[in-house]
C-alpha positions as a printed Julia matrix, in Angstrom:
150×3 Matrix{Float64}:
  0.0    0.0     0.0
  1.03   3.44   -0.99
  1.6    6.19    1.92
 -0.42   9.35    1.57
  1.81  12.35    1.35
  1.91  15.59    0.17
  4.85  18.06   -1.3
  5.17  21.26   -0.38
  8.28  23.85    0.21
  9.02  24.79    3.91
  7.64  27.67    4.73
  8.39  28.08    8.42
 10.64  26.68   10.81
  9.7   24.1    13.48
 11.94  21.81   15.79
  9.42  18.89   14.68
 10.96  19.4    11.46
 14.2   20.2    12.04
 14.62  16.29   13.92
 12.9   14.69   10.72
 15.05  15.88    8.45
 18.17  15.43   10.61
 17.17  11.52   11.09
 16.65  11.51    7.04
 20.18  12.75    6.32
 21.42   9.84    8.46
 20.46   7.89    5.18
 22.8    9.98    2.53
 26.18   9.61    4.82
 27.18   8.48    7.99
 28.69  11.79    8.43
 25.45  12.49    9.41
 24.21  11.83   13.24
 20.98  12.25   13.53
 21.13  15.4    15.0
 18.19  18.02   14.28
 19.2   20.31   11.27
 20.17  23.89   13.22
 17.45  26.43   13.37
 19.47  28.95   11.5
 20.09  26.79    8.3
 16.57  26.26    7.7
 16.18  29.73    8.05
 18.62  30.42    6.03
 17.28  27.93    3.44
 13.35  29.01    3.42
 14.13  33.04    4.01
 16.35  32.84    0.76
 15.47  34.19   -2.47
 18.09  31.49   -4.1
 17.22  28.3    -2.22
 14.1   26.05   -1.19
 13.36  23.09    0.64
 11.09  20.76   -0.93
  9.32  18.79    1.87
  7.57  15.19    1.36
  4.83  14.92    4.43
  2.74  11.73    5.27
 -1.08  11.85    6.63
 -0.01  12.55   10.27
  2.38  15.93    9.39
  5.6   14.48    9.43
  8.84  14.88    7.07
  8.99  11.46    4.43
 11.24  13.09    1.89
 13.59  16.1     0.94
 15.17  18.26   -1.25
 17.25  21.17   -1.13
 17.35  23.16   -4.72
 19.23  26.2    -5.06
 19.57  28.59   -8.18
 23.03  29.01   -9.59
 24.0   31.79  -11.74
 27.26  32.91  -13.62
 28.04  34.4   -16.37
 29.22  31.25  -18.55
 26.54  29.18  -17.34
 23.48  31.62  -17.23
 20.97  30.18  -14.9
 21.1   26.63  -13.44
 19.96  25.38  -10.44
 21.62  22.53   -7.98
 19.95  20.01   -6.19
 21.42  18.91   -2.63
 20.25  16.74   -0.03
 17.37  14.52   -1.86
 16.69  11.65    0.22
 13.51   9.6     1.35
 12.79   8.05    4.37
 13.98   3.95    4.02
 10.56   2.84    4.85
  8.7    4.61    1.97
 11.08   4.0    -0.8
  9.81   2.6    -3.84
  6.16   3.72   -2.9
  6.22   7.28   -5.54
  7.65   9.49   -2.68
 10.65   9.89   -4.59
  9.71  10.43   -7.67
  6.62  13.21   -6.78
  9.46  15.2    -4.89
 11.31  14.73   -8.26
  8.32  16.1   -10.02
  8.07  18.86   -7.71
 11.91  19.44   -8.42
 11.32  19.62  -12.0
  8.59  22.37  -11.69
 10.87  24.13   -9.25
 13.62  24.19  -11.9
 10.69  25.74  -14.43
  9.34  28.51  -12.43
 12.41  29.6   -11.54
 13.82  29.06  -15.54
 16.31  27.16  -14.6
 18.08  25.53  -17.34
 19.69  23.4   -16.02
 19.62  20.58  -12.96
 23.27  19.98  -11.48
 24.06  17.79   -8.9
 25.86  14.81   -7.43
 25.56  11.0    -6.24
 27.54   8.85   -4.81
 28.69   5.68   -7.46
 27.71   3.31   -4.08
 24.22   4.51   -3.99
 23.11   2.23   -7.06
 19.19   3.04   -6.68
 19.76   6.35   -6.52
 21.98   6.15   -9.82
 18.9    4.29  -11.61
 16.33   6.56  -10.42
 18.17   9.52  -11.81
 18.78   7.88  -14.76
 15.68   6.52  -15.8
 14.21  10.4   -15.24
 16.66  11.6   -17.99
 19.77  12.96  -15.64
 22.95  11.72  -17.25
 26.45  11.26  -16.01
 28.59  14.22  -16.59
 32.94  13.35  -17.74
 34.0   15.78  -14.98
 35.77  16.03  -12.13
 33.83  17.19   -8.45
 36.21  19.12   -6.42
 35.99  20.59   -2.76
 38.19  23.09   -1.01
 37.64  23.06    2.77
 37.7   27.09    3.83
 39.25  27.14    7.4
């Protein structure tokens, strides 16, 4: 049986939240505790012009599924958007949460005329690879790098 849920972007903050999605990321990495995401991100996040978070809710309220999109803009790339943090709770994978959110995503990327939809996956997360993939996303010939700021 499919869960009912509903998609919306986060509109407020609320420590209810905040613990959902902190137990969700515990699925993407275990550089990830558990712990609830800080008040100020998500503020940061849903008061921003340039980002959204795309919430997946089930019948009783609670976070199911996420997204973080965020616009991108330079001058050799024109408009773009990247997508960070899309995960869905273990227990309703395979049940359409997951692919609504990616609808939602999609629409995001529209009304905001986006372009383009960056982003990244880890080669180990194999469904994840085949759900992106069967929704059109192809693997980019680059290389990802990251420059820790101290």
């Amino acid at each position: 049986m499919h869960p009912t849920y509903t998609i919306e972007t986060l509109s407020q903050y609320t420590e209810h939240d905040a613990r959902a999605m902190g137990q969700l990321l515990t699925s993407l990495s275990d550089t990830f505790d558990g712990s609830p995401i800080s008040e100020q991100t998500l503020r940061n996040i849903i008061e921003s012009p340039f980002h959204d978070q795309l919430v997946a809710r089930d019948e009783t309220g609670t976070i199911i599924g996420m997204l973080t999109v965020s616009i991108t803009i330079g001058a050799g790339v024109h408009r773009g958007a990247w997508l960070e943090d899309f995960v869905v709770d273990r227990s309703t994978q395979g049940t359409g949460v997951g692919g609504k959110l990616w609808d939602a995503l999609i629409e995001w990327c529209r009304a905001h005329d986006a372009r383009k939809l960056d982003f990244t996956s880890k080669p180990t997360k194999v469904a994840a690879q085949q759900f992106y993939l069967k929704r059109g996303a192809v693997v980019r010939d680059t290389n990802y790098f990251r420059l820790t700021i101290e």
